[in-house]
C-alpha positions as CSV (number, residue, x, y, z in Angstrom):
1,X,155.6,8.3,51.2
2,X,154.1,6.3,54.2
3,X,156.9,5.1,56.5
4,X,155.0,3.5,59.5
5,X,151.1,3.1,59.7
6,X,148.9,1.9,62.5
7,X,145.5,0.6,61.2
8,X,142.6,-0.5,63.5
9,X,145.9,-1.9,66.2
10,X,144.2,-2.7,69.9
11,X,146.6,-4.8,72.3
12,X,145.4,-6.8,74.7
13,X,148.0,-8.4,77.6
14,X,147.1,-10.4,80.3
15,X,143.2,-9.9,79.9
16,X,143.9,-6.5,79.8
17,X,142.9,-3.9,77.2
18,X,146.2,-2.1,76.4
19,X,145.7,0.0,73.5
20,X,142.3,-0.3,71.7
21,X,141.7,0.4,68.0
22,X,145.0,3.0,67.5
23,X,144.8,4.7,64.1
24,X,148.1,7.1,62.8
25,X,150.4,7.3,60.1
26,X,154.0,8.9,59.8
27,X,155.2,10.2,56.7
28,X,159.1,9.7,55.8
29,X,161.1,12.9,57.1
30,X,158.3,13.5,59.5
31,X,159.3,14.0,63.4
32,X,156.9,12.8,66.2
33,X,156.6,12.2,69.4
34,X,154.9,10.1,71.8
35,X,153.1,11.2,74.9
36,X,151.1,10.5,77.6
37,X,150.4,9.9,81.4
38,X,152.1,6.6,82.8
39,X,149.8,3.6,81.6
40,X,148.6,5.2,78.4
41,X,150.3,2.5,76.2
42,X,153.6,4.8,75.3
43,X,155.4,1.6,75.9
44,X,153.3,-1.1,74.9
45,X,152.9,1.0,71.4
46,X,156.6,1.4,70.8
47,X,157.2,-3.0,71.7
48,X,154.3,-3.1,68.8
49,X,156.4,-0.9,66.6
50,X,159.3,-2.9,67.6
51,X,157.5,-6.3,66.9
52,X,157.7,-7.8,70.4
53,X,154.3,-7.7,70.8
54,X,151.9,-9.0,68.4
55,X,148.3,-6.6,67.6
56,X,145.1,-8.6,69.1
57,X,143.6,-6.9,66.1
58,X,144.5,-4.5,63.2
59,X,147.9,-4.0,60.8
60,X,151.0,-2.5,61.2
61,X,152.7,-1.2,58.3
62,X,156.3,-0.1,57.5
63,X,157.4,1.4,54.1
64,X,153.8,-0.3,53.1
65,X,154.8,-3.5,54.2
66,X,152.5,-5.6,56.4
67,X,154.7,-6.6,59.7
């Protein structure tokens, strides 16, 4: 079962292209992780996650619930 999926997500702050057209799904019991060179969007991803962001495009899902 789907717990959390990203579909077509791009973030834009400021006039600024944050995270463009992110794509990934994350099964229930499955372990990630999240990585990356500072100002890849490790942050900006997890305030989208965490709803304090809103997408410019795309839909986030969470136990297949549109958020």
């Amino acid at each position: 079962m789907t717990l959390i999926s990203l579909d077509n997500v791009s973030l834009k702050r400021g006039g600024k292209t944050l995270l463009k057209n992110i794509n990934f799904t994350v099964e229930k019991g499955e372990i990630f992780s999240i990585f990356g060179p500072s100002g890849a969007g490790k942050s900006s991803l997890l305030r989208l996650l965490n709803r304090l962001y809103e997408p410019e495009t795309g839909k986030i899902f969470f136990n297949g619930k549109d958020i």
